[in-house]
C-alpha positions, 0 to 999 in steps of 0.5 A: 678352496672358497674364494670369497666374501663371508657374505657371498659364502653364507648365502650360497650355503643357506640356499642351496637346499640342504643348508639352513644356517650354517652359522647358527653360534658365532662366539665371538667377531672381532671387527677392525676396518679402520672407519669402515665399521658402519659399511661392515655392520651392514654388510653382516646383514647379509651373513650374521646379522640376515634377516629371519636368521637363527644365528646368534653371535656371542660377542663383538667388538669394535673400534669406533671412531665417528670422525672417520666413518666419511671414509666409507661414505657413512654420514654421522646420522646413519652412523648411529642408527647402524650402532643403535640396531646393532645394540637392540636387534642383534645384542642383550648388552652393549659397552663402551671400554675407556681407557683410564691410564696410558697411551689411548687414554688421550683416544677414548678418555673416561669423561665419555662416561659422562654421557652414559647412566652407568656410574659402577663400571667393570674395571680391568688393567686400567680399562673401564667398561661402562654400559651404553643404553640405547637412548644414549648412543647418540650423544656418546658418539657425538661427544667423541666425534666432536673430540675425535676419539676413537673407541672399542665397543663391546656388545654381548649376548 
């Protein structure tokens, strides 16, 4: 049995002269990692995300909390330039999901949506999925760094 990293799998695999890209549809990631997603994400760009990759990843989503990501030594900056090439090099579609009743509401509150164009958001189970443009990552993650919120994003192909 394989004893590794996806990283250290998909590289061995591309370039041992019969591979290719053996990861060339992905459905769907789901990443959780507890403020090391900034780490991850660049992580990928040595599997999923590899330069010159014909790879393409259905969907991703992610919990995002810009207060923690000092945990992996990722500084706010850096941050949101790794969500921002996610959004516009790997995914068609990028979504924040707040949370407009129960428990996480307090987490991931819907005035975020403030920051964002999107006023005719997806509604499900008490969940709104408003899309976040690329000139709008940076102030919607530094309204919930300074609020410490924590929130799923969701980007699509």
């Amino acid at each position: 049995a394989f004893r590794g990293t996806l990283d250290c799998f998909s590289y061995h695999r591309s370039s041992d002269g019969g591979g290719g890209d053996w990861l060339s549809n992905v459905a769907f990631v789901k990443v959780d990692v507890e403020g090391f997603e900034i780490a991850a994400f660049r992580g990928m760009r040595n599997s999923l995300f590899r330069e010159g990759s014909s790879t393409k990843v259905g969907g991703l989503i992610v919990e995002v909390g810009p207060d923690r990501w000092g945990r992996a030594n990722i500084g706010f900056e850096a941050g949101v330039e790794e969500m921002k090439n996610l959004a516009e090099n790997h995914f068609e579609k990028s979504y924040i999901l707040v949370r407009a009743e129960g428990g996480h509401a307090k987490t991931c509150p819907v005035s975020l949506a403030d920051v964002v164009a999107d006023k005719n958001p997806e509604e499900f189970e008490g969940n709104k999925m408003y899309e976040v443009k690329l000139e709008e990552w940076e102030p919607l993650l530094k309204k919930m760094e300074s609020s410490h919120f924590d929130c799923n994003f969701y980007f699509k192909n």
